[in-house]
PAMIZA-342780 format. One record per atom (N, C-alpha, C, CB): residue in one letter; x, y, z; residue number from 1. Coordinates in steps of 0.05 Angstrom, whole numbers, plus 5000, padded with zeros to 4 digits. Glycine has a CB too. Layout:
{type:A	east:X	north:Y	up:Z	seq:NUM}
...
//
This chain:
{type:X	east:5023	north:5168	up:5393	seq:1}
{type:X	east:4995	north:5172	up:5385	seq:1}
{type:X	east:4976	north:5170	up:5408	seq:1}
{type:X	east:4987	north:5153	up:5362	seq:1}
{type:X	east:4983	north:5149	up:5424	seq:2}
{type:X	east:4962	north:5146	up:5448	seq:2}
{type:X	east:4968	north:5165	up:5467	seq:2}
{type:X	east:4962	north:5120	up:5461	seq:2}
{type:X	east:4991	north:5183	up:5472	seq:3}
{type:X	east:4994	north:5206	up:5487	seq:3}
{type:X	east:4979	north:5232	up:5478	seq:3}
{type:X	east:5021	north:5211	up:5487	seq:3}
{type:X	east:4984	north:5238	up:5446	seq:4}
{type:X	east:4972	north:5255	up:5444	seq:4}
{type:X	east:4941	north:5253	up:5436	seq:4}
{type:X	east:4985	north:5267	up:5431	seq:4}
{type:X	east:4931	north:5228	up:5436	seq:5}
{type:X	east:4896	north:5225	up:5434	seq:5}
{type:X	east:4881	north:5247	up:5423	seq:5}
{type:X	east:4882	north:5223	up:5463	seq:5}
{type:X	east:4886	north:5250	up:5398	seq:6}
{type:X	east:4866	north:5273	up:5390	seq:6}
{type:X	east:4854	north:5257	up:5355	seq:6}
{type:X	east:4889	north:5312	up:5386	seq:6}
{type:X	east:4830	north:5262	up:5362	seq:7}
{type:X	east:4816	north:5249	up:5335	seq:7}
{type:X	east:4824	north:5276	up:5306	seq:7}
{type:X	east:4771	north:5246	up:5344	seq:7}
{type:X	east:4838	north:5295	up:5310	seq:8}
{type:X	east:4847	north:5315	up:5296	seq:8}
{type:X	east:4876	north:5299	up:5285	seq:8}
{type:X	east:4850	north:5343	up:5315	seq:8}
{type:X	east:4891	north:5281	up:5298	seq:9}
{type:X	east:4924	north:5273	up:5291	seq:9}
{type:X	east:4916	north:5244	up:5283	seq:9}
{type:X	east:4952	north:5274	up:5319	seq:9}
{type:X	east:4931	north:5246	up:5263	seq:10}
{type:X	east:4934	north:5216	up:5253	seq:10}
{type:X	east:4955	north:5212	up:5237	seq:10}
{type:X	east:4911	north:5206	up:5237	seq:10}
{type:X	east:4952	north:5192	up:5218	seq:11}
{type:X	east:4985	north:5173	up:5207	seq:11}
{type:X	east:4974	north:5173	up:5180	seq:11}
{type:X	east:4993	north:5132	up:5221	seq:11}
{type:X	east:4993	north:5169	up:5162	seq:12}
{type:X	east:5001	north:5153	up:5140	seq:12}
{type:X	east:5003	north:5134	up:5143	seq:12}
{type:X	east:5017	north:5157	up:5129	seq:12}
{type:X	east:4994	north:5101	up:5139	seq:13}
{type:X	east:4993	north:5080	up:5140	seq:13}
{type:X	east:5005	north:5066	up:5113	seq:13}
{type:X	east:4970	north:5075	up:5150	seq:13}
{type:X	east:5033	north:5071	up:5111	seq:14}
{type:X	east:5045	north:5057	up:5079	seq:14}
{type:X	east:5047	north:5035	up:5078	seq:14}
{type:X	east:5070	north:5064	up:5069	seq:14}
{type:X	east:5045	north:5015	up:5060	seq:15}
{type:X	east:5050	north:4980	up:5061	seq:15}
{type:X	east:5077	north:4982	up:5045	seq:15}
{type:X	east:5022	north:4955	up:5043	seq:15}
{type:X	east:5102	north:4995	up:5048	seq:16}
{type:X	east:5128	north:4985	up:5034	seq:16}
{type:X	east:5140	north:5005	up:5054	seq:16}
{type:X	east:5134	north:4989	up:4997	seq:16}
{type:X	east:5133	north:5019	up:5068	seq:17}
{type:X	east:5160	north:5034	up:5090	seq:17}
{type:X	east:5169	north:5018	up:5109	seq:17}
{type:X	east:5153	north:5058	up:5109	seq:17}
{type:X	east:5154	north:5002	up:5124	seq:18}
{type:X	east:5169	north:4982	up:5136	seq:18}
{type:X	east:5193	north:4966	up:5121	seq:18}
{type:X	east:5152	north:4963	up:5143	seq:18}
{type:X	east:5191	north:4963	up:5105	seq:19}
{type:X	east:5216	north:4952	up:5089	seq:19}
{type:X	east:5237	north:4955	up:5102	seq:19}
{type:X	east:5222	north:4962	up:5065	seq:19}
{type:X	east:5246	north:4977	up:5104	seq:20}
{type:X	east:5273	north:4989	up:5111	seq:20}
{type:X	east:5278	north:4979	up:5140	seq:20}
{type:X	east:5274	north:5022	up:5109	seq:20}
{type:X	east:5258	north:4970	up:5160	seq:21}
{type:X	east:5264	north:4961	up:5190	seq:21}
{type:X	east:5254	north:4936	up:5185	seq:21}
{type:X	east:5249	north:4977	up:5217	seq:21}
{type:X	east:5266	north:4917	up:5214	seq:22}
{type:X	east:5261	north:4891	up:5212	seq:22}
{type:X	east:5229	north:4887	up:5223	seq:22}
{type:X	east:5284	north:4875	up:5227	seq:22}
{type:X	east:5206	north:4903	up:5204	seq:23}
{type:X	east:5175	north:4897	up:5215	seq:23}
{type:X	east:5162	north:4878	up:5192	seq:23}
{type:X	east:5156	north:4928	up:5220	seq:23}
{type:X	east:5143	north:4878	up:5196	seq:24}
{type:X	east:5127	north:4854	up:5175	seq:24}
{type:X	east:5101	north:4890	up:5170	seq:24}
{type:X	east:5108	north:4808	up:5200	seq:24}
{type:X	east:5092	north:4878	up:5150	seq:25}
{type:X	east:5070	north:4901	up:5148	seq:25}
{type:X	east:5044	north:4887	up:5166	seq:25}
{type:X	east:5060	north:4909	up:5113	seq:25}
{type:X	east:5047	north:4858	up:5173	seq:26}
{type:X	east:5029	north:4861	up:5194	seq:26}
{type:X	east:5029	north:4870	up:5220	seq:26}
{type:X	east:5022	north:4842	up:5197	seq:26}
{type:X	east:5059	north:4868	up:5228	seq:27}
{type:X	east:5059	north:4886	up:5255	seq:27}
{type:X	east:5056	north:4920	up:5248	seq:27}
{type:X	east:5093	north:4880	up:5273	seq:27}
{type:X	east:5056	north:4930	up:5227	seq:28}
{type:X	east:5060	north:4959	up:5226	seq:28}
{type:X	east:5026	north:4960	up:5234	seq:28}
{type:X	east:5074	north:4975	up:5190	seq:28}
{type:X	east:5008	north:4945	up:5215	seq:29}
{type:X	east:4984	north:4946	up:5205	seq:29}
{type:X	east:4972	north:4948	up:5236	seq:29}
{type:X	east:4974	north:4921	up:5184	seq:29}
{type:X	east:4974	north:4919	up:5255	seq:30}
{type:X	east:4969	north:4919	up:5275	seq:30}
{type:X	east:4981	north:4936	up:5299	seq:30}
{type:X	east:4970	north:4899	up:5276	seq:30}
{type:X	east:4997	north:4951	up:5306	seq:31}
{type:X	east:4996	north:4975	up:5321	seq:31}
{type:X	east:4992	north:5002	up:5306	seq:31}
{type:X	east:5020	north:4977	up:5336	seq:31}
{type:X	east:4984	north:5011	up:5282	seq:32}
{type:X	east:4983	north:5029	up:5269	seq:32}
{type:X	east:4956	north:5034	up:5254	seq:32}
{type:X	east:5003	north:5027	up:5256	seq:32}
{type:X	east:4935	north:5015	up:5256	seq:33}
{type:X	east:4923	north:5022	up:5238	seq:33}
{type:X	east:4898	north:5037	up:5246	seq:33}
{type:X	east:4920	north:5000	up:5223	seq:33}
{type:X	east:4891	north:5040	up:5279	seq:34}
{type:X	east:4875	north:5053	up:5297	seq:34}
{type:X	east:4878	north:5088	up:5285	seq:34}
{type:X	east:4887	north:5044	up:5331	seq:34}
{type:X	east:4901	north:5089	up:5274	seq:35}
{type:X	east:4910	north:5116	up:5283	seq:35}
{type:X	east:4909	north:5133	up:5251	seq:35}
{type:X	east:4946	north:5114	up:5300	seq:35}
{type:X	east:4907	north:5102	up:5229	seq:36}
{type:X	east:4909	north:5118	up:5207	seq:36}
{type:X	east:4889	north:5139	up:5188	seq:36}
{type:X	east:4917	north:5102	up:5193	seq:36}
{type:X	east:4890	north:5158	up:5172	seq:37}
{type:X	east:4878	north:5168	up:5154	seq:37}
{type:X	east:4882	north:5171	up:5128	seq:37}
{type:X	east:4875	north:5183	up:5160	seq:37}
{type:X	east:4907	north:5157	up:5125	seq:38}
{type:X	east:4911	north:5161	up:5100	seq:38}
{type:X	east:4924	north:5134	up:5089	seq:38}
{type:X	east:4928	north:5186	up:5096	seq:38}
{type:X	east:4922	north:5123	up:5074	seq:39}
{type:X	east:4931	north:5091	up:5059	seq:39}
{type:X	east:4953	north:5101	up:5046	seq:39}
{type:X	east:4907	north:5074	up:5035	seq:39}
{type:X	east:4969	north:5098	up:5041	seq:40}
{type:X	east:4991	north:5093	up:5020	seq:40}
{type:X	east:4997	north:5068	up:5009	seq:40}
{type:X	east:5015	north:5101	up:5029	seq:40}
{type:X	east:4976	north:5063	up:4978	seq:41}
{type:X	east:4976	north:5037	up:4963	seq:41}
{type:X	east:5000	north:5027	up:4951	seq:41}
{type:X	east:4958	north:5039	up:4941	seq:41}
{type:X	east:5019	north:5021	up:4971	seq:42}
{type:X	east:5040	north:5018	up:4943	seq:42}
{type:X	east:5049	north:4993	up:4948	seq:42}
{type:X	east:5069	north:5040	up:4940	seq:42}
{type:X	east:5054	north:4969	up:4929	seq:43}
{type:X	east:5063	north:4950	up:4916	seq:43}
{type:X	east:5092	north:4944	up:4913	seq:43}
{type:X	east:5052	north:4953	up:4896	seq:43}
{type:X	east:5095	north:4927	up:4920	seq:44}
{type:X	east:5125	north:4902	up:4918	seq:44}
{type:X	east:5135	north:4876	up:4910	seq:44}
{type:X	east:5131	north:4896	up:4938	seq:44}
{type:X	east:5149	north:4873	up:4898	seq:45}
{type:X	east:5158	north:4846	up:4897	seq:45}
{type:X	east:5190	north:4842	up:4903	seq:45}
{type:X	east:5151	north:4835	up:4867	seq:45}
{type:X	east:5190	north:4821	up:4924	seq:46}
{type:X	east:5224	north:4816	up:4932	seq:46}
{type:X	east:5231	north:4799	up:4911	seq:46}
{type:X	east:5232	north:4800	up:4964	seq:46}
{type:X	east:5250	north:4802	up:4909	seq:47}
{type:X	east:5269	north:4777	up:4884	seq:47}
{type:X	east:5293	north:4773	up:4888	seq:47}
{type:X	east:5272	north:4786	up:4852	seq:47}
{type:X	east:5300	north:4752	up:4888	seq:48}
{type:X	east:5331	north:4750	up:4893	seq:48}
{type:X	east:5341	north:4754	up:4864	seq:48}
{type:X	east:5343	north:4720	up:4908	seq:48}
{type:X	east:5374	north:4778	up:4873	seq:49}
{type:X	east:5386	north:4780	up:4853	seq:49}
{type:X	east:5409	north:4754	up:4837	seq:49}
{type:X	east:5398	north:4802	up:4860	seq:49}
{type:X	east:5409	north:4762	up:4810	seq:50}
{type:X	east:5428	north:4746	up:4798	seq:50}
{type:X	east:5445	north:4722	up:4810	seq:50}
{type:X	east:5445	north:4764	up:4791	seq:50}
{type:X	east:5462	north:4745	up:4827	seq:51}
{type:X	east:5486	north:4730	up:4845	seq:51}
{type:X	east:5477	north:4709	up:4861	seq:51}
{type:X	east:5501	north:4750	up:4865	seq:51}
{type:X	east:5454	north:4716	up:4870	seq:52}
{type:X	east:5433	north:4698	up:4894	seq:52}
{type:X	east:5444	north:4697	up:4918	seq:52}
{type:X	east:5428	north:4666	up:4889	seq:52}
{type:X	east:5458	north:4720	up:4921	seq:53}
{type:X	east:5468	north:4727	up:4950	seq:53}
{type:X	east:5460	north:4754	up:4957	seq:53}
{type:X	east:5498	north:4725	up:4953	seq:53}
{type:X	east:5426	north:4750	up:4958	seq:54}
{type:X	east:5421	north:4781	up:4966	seq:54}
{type:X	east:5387	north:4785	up:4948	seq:54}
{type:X	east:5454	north:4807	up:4952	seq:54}
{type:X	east:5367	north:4803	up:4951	seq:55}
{type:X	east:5348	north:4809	up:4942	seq:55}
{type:X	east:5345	north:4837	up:4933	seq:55}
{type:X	east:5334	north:4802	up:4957	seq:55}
{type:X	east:5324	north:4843	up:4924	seq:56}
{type:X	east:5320	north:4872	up:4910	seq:56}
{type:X	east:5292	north:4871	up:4909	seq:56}
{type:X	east:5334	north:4876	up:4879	seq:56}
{type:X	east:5283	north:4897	up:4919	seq:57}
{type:X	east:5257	north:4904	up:4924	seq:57}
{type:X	east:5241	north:4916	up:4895	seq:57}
{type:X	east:5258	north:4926	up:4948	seq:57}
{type:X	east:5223	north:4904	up:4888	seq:58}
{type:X	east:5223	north:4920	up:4858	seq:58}
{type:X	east:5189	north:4926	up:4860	seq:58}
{type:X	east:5235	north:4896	up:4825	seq:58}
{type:X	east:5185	north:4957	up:4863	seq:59}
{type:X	east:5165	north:4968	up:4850	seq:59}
{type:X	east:5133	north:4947	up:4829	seq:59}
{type:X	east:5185	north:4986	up:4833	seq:59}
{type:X	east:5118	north:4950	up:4837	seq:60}
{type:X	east:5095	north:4934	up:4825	seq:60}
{type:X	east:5066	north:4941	up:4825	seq:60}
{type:X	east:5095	north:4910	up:4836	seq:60}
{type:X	east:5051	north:4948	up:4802	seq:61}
{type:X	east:5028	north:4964	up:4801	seq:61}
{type:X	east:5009	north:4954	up:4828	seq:61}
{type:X	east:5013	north:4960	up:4770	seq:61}
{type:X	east:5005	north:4968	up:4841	seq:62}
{type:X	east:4981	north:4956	up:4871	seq:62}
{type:X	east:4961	north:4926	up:4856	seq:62}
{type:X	east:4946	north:4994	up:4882	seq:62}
{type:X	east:4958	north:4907	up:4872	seq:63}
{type:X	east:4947	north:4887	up:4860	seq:63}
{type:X	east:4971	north:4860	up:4855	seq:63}
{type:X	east:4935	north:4900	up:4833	seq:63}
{type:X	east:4987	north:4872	up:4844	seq:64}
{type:X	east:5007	north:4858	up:4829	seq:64}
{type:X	east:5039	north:4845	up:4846	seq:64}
{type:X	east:5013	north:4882	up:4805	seq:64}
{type:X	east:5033	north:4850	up:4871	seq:65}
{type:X	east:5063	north:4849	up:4879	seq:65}
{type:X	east:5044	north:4830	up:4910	seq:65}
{type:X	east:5086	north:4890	up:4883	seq:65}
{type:X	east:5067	north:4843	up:4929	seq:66}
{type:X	east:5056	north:4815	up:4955	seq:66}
{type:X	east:5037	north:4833	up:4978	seq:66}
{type:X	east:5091	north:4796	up:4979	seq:66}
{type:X	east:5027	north:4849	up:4966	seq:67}
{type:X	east:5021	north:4866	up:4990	seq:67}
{type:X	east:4992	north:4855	up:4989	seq:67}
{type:X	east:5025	north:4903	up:4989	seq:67}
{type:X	east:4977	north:4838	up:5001	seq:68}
{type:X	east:4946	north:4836	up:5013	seq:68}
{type:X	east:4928	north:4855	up:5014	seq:68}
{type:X	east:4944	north:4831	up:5037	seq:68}
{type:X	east:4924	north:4874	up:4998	seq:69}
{type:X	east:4897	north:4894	up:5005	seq:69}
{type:X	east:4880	north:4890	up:5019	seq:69}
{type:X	east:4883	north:4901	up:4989	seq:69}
{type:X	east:4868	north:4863	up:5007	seq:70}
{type:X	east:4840	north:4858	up:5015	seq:70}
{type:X	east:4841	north:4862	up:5052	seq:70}
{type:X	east:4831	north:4823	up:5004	seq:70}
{type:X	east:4866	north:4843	up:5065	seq:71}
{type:X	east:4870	north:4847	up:5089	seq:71}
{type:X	east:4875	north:4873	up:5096	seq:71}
{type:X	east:4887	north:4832	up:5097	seq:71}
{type:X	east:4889	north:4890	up:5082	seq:72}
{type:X	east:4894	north:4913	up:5099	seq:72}
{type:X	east:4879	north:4926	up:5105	seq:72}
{type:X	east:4908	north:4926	up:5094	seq:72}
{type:X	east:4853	north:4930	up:5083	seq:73}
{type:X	east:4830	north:4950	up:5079	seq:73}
{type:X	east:4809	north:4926	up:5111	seq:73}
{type:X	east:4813	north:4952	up:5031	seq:73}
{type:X	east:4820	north:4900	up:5108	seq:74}
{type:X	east:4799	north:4892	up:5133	seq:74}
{type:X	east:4799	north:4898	up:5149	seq:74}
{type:X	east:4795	north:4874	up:5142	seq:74}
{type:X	east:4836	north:4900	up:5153	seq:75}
{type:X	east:4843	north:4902	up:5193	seq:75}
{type:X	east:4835	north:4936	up:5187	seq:75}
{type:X	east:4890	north:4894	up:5211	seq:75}
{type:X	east:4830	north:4962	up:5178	seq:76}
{type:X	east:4831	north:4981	up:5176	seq:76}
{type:X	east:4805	north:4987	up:5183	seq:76}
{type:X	east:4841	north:4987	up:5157	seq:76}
{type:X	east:4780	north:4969	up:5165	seq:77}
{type:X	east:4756	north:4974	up:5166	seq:77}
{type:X	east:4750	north:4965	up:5199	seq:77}
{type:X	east:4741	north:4958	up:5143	seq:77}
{type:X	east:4762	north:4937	up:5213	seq:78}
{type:X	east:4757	north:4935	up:5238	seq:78}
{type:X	east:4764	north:4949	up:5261	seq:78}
{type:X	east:4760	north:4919	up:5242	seq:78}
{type:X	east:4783	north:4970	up:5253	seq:79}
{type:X	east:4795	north:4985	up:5275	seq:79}
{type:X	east:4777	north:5009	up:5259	seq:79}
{type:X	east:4834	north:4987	up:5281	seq:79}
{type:X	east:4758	north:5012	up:5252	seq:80}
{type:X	east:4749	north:5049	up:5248	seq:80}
{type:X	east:4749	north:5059	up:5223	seq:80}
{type:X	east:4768	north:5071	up:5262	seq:80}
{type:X	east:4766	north:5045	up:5208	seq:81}
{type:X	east:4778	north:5064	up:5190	seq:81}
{type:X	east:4773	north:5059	up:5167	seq:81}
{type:X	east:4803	north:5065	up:5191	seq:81}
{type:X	east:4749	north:5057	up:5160	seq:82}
{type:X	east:4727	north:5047	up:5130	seq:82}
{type:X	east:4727	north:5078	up:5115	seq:82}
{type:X	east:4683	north:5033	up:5140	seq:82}
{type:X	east:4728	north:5099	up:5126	seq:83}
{type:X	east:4730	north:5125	up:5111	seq:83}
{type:X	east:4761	north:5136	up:5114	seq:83}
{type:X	east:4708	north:5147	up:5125	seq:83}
{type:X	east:4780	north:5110	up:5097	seq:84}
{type:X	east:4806	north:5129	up:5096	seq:84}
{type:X	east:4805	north:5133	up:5072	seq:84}
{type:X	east:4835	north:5118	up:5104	seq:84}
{type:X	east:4818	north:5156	up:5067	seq:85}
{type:X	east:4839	north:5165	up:5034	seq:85}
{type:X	east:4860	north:5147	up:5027	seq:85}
{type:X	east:4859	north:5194	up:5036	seq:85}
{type:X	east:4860	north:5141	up:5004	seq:86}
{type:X	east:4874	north:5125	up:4998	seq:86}
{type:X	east:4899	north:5138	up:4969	seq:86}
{type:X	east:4852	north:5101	up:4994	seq:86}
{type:X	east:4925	north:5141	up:4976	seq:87}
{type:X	east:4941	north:5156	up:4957	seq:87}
{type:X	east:4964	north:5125	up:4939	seq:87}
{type:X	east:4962	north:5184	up:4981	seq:87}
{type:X	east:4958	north:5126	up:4910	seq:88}
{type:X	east:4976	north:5106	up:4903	seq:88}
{type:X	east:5001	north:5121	up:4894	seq:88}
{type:X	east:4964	north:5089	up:4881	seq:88}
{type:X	east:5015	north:5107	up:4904	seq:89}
{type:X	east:5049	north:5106	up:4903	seq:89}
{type:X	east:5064	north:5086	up:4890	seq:89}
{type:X	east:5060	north:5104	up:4928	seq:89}
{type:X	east:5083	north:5088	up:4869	seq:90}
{type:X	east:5095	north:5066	up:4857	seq:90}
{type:X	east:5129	north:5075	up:4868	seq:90}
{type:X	east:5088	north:5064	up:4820	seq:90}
{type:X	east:5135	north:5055	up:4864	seq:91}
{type:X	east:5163	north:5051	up:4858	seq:91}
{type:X	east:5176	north:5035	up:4830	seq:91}
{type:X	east:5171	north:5037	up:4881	seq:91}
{type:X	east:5171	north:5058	up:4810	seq:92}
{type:X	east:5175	north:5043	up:4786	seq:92}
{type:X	east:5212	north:5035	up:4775	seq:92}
{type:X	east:5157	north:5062	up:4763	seq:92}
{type:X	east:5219	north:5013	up:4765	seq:93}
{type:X	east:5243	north:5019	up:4749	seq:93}
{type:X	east:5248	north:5035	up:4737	seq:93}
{type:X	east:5249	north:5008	up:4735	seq:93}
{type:X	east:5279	north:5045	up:4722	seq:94}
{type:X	east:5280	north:5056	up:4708	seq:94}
{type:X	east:5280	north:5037	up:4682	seq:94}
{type:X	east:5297	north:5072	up:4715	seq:94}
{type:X	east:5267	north:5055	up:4658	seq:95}
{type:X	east:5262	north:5036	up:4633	seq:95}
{type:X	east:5277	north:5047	up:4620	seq:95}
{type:X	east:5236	north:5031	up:4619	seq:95}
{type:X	east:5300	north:5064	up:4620	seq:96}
{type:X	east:5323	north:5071	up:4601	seq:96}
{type:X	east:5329	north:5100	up:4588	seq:96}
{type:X	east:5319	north:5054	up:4579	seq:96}
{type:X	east:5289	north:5109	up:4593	seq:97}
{type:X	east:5287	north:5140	up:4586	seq:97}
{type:X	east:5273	north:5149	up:4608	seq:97}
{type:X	east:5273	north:5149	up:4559	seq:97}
{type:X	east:5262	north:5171	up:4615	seq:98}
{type:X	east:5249	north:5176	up:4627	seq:98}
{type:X	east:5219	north:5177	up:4612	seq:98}
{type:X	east:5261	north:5195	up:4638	seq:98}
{type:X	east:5216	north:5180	up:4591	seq:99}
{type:X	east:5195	north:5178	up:4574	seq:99}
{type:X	east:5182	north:5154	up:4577	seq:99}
{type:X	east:5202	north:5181	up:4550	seq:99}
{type:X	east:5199	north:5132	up:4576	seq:100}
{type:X	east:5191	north:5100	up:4574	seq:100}
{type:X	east:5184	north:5105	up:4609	seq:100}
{type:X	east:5222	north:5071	up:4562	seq:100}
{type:X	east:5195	north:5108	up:4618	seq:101}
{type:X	east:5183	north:5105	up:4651	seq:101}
{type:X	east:5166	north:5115	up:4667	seq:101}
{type:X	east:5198	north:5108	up:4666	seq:101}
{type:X	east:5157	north:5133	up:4649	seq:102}
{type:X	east:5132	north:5159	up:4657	seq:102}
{type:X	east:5113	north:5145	up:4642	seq:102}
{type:X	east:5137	north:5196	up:4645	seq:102}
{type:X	east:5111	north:5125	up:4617	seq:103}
{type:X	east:5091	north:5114	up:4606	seq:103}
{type:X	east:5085	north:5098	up:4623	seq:103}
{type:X	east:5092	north:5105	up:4583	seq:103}
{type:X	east:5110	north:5074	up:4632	seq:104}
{type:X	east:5104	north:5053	up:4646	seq:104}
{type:X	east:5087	north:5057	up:4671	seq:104}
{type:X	east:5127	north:5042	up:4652	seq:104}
{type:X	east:5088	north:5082	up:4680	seq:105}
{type:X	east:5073	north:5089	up:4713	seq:105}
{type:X	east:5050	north:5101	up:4706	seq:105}
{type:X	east:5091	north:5114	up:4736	seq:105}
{type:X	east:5044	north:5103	up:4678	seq:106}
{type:X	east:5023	north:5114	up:4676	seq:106}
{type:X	east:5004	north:5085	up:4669	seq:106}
{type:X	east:5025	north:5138	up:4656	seq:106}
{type:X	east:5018	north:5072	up:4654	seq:107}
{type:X	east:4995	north:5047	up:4656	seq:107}
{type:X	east:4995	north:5029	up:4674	seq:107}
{type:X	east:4995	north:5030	up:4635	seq:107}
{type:X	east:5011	north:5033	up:4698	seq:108}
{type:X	east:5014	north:5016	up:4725	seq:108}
{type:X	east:4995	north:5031	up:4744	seq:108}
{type:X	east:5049	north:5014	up:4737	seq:108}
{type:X	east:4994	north:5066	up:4742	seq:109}
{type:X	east:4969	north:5073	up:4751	seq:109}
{type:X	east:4935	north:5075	up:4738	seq:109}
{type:X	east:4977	north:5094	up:4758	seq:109}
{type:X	east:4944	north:5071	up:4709	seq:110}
{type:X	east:4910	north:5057	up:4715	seq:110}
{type:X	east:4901	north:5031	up:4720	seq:110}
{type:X	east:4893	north:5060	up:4694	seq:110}
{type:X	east:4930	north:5012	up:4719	seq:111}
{type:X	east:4920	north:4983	up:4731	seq:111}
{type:X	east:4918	north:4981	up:4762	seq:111}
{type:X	east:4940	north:4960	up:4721	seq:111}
{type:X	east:4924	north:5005	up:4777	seq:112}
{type:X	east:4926	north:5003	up:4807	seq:112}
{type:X	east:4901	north:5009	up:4818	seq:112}
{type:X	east:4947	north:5021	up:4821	seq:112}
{type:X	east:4887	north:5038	up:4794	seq:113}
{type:X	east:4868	north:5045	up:4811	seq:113}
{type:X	east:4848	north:5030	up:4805	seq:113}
{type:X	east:4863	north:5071	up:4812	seq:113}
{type:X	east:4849	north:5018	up:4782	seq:114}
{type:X	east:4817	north:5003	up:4778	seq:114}
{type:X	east:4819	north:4973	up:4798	seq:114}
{type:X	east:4811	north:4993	up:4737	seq:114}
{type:X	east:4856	north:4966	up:4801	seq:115}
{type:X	east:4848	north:4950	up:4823	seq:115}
{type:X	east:4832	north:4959	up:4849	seq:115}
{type:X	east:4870	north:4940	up:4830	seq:115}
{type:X	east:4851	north:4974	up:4861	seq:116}
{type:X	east:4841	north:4994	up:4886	seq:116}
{type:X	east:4811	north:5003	up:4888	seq:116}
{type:X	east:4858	north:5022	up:4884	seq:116}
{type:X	east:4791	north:5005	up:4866	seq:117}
{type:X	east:4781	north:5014	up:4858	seq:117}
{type:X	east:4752	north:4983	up:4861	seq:117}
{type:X	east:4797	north:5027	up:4836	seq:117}
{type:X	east:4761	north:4961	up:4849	seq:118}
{type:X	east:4750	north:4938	up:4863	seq:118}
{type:X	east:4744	north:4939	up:4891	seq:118}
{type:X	east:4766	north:4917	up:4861	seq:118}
{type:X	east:4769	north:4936	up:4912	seq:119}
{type:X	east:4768	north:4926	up:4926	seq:119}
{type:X	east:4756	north:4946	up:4944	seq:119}
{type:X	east:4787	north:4914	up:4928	seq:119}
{type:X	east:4754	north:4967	up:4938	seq:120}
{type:X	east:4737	north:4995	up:4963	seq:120}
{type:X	east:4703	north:4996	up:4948	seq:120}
{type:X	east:4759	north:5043	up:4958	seq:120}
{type:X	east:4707	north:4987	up:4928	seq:121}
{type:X	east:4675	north:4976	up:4923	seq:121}
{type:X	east:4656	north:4960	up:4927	seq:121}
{type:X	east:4671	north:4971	up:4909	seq:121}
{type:X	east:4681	north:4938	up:4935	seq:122}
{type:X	east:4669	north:4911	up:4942	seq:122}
{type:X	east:4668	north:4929	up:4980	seq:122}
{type:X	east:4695	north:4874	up:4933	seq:122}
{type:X	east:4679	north:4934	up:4990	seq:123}
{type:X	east:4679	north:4942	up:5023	seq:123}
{type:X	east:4655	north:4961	up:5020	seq:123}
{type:X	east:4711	north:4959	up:5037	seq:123}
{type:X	east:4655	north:4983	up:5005	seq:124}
{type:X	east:4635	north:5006	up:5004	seq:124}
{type:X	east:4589	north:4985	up:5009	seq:124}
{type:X	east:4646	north:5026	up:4957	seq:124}
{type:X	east:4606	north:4961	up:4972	seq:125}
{type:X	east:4573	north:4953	up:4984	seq:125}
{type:X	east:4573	north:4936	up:5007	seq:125}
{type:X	east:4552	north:4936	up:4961	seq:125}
{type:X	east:4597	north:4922	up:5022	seq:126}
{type:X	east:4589	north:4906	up:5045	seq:126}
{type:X	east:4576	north:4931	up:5062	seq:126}
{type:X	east:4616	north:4888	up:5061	seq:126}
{type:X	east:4588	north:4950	up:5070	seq:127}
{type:X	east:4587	north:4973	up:5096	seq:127}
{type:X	east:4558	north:4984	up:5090	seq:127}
{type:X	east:4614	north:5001	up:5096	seq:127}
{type:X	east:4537	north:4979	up:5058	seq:128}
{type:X	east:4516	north:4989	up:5047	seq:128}
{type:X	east:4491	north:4975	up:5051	seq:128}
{type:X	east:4521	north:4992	up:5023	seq:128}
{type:X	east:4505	north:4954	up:5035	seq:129}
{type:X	east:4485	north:4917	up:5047	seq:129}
{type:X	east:4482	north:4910	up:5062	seq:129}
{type:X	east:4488	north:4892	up:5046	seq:129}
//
């Protein structure tokens, strides 16, 4: 990103893709978030499985799982980036039908956005006030 320096290129800034590498979403946040335009809201909770030899990443309406908004939308607002888009993304279970699981994401997205929905309101009147 700092090679190609163009206020035209930017990132997706997701809070659950790091998962898969050994990063913290604060290191993603902190070299990545200069560069982002787009939020990807999505929500997690680790749990250890059954056996208790091992964890499982499980899907959770934004708000509801370990991801910090409030911070992410801060370090974002202090690096520039108070006018990003913001896209919610779940990672829901399966509930047995696809019916039952298309309901479940549907009431996990209106509990995400009215969270999401707080917290860029509460930033909107600080950046107003």
């Amino acid at each position: 990103m700092r090679r190609i320096a163009s206020p035209r290129v930017g990132i997706c800034l997701d809070t659950a893709n790091s998962l898969g590498r050994p990063e913290t979403l604060k290191t993603v946040v902190e070299h990545l978030a200069e560069y982002a335009v787009v939020l990807h809201a999505k929500d997690y909770d680790i749990r250890r499985i059954d056996t208790r030899l091992g964890f499982s990443v499980v899907g959770q309406p934004a708000g509801d799982g370990q991801v910090d908004f409030e911070w992410v939308l801060a370090e974002l607002r202090e690096r520039g980036r108070d006018q990003i888009s913001v896209i919610v993304e779940h990672w829901p279970p399966f509930e047995g039908t696809i019916d039952a699981t298309v309901r479940m994401e549907e009431e996990w997205l209106a509990r995400s956005v009215r969270f999401l929905r707080s917290w860029l309101s509460d930033a909107i009147e600080e950046n107003v006030g």
